[in-house]
N, C-alpha and C positions, 0 to 999 in steps of 0.2 A: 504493500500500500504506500509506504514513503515514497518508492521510486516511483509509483503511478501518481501522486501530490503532486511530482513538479513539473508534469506536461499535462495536456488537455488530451489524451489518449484516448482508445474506446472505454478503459477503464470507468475513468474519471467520467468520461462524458456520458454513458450509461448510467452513473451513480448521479447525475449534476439533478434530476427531478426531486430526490429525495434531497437534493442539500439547500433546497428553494423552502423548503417545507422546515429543516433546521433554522432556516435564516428568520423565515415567519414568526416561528416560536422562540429562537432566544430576542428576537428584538422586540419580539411582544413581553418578555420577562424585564426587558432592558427599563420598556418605558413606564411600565407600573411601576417599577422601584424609582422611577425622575420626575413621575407625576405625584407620589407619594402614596399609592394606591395600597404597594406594598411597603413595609416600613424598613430601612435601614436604621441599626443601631449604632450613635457616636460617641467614642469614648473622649474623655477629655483631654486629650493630647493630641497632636499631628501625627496621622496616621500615614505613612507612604506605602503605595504598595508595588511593588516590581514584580512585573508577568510576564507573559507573553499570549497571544493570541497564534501561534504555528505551536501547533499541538506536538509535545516532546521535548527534549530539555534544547534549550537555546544558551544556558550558562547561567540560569536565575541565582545559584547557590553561590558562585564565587561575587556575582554582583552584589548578593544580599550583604556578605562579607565584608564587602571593601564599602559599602555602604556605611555599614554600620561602624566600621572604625573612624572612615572619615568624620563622620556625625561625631563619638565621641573625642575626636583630635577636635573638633570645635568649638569641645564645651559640652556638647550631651550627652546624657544617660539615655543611649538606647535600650530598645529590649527589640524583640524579634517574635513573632509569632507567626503560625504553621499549621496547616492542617496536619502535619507529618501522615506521609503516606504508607499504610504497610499499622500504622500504630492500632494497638489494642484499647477496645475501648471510643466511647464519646467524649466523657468529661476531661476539661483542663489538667494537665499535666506539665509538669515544671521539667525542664529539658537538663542534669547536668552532663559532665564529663563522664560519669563513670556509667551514663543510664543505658540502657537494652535497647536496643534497634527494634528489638518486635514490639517494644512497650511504646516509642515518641516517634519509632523512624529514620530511616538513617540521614538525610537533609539537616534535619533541626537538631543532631548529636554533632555530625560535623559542622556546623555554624556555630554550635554550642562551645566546640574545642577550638576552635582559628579563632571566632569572633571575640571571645570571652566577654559575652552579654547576657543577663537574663535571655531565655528563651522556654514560651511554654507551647502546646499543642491541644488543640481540641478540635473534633469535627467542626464544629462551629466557632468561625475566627473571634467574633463579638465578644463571645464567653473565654476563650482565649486571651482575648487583651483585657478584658475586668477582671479575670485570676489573676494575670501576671503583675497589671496598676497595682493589686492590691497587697500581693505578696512582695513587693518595690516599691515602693512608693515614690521612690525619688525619680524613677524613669520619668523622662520628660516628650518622650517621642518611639513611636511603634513603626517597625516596619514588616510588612507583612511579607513572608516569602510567598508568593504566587498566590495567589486569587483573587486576580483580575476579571475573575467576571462572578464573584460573590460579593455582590451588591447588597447583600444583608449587613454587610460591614463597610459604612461612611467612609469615606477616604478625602484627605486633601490633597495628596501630589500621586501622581499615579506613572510610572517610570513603564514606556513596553520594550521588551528586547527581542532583535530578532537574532541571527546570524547570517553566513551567508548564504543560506538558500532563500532568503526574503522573504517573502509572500507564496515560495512555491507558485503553483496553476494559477493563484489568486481565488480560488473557491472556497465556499465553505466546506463542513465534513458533511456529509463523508465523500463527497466528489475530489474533496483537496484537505487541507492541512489546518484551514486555518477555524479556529474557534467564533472569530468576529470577521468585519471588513475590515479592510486595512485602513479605511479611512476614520475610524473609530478617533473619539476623543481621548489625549495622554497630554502630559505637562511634557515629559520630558523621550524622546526616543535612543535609542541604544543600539550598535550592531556590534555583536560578537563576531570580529572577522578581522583577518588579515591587513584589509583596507576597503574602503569603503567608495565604488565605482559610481561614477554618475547614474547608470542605469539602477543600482542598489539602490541609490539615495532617493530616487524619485519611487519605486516599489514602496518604500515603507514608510515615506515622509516625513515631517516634523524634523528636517536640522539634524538628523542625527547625529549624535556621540560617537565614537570609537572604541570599541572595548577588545583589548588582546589580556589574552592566555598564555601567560608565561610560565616555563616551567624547566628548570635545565638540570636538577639532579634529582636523584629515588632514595628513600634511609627505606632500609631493612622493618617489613613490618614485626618481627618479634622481636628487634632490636633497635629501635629507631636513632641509636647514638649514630652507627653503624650508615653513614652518609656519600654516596658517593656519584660525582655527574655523572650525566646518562652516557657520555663517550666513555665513561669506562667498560661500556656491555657490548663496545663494537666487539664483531669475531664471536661473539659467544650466543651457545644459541636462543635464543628471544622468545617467550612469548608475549606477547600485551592482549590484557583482559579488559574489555571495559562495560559496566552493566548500567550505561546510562543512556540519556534520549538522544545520542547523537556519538555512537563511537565514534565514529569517521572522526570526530575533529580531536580525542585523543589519541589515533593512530598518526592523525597529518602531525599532530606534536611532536612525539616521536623520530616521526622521518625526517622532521626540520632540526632533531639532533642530529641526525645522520645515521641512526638507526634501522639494520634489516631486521626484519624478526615476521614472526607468524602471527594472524588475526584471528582475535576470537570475542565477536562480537555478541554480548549478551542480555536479554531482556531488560530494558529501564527496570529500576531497583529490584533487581533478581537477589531474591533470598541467600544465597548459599548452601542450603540445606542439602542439598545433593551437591556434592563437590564437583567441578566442571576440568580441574586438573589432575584427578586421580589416572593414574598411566601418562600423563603429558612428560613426555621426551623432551625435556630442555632445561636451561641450566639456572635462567632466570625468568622469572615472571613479572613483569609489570603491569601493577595494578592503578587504579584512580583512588583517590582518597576518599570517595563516594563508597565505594564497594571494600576499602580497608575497614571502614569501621563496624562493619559485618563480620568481614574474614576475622578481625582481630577477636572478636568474643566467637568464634566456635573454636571447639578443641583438637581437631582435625584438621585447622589450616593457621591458627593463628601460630601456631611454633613451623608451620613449613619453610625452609631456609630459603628456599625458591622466590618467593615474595616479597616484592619491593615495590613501595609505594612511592608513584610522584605528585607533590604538592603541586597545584598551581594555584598564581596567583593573579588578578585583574589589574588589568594598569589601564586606566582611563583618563580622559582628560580633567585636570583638578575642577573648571570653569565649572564640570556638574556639579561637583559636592558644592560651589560656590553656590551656585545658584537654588541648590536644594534646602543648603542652608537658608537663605535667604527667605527662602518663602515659607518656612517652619517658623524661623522668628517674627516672620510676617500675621501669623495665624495668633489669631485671639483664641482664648481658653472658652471652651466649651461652657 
């Protein structure tokens, strides 16, 4: 289905009657919650939230990251809130270092470990940010990782990110990729890519931002002192594992080390419960830090010697955090 998203194919265009019919129905949801039909709940802080409308990971978790530190480099007490996907349970749930993946999710543990912010989870964001305000009190600003189109929860600044497959066919699901129109209202636009070509920029519009993914060494996941660049795994032989909504873009990482190795492409937040490297013939394994913090609590892979995990990190333009600040300090208290 992704590779039939980014042409207009028999696929796609066989599927485009039914995605006439999705479009009906969420922009009929869209406009009851703008007319106030349906009710969104506002918490008393600025709320931002970073999405995406192209269904699959676009890089939400590293943005939500480097979001949240900048906010705290400028003075705020962030927190983070998350539907965490995969998590047991509806009610709120406080996110720390040491919590279970099947209990918050693995997104909201790794934001929890890099970002070191409060961060809690509940099916429902609203009730998420009222446990979290209250169990902190000093946070002064909420950012939501992903749920851009759960309009039950007010938002003041609203960040979309794409990458560079853009808009895909420009369809909605299930003919194409994408959740909303690309013409949809955001404060602020974002591409996860390379660089950002005139053709891109007019696909996703609003100005966009630049956002790269850096990453140039792996530590040892049962040993994480144990650090070393990625050229040191030229010649040896390679796997890269990645269980997120867009391997392709940690494989091309990879290769822009100069890395050969073998691909092994695996379902967005794939459990591990059935090990995927049991009999793998190779010497090392590179994993994402997404899918470490899974492998590192089973007992069956967190001591495998084989596994090495590579951080990445967001490097965007600072003028965002400027301006996101800006309109945070801009917002009157609820």
């Amino acid at each position: 289905m992704t590779r039939a998203w980014l042409r207009r194919g028999p696929l796609a265009c066989a599927l485009w009657p039914l995605s006439l019919l999705f479009r009906a129905l969420s922009g009929l949801r869209a406009a009851l919650y703008r007319l106030g039909v349906l009710k969104a709940g506002r918490l008393p802080v600025p709320v931002i939230v970073v999405g995406n409308i192209f269904i699959g990971g676009t890089g939400k978790t590293p943005l939500t990251i480097w979001l949240a530190q900048a906010l705290a480099e400028a003075g705020f007490k962030p927190g983070v809130i998350s539907r965490g996907h995969g998590a047991d349970g509806e009610a709120p749930r406080a996110v720390t270092v040491d919590s279970n993946t099947r209990e918050v999710g693995d997104e909201p543990l790794l934001i929890a470990r890099r970002a070191g912010v409060p961060v809690v989870v509940a099916r429902k964001r609203y009730e998420a940010g009222k446990a979290l305000l209250a169990a902190y009190p000093e946070v002064d600003v909420l950012i939501t990782d992903d749920g851009l189109q759960h309009y039950a929860l007010a938002r003041d600044i609203e960040v979309l990110l794409f990458d560079g497959r853009g808009v895909g066919n420009g369809w909605l699901l299930p003919a194409g990729p994408l959740r909303e129109g690309p013409s949809r209202r955001r404060d602020f636009t974002v591409v996860n890519a390379p660089g950002i070509t005139p053709a891109l920029a007019a696909q996703v519009g609003g100005a966009p931002f630049r956002m790269q993914l850096v990453g140039d060494s792996a530590e040892q996941l049962r040993d994480p002192a144990q650090r070393q660049p990625l050229s040191a795994f030229a010649g040896r032989r390679v796997l890269a594992a990645a269980g997120i909504g867009n391997p392709g873009r940690f494989f091309a990482l990879l290769r822009g080390a100069g890395l050969a190795f073998a691909e092994l492409p695996l379902a967005d937040h794939y459990d591990f419960r059935e090990n995927p490297f049991a009999g793998v013939d190779a010497d090392v394994i590179l994993i994402t830090e997404k899918d470490a913090v899974k492998c590192g609590q089973l007992e069956n892979l967190k001591d495998d010697p084989r596994l090495w995990v590579v951080p990445v990190t967001a490097r965007i333009d600072a003028a965002l955090a400027e301006h996101i600040v800006e309109k945070c300090r801009g917002r009157s208290p609820a």
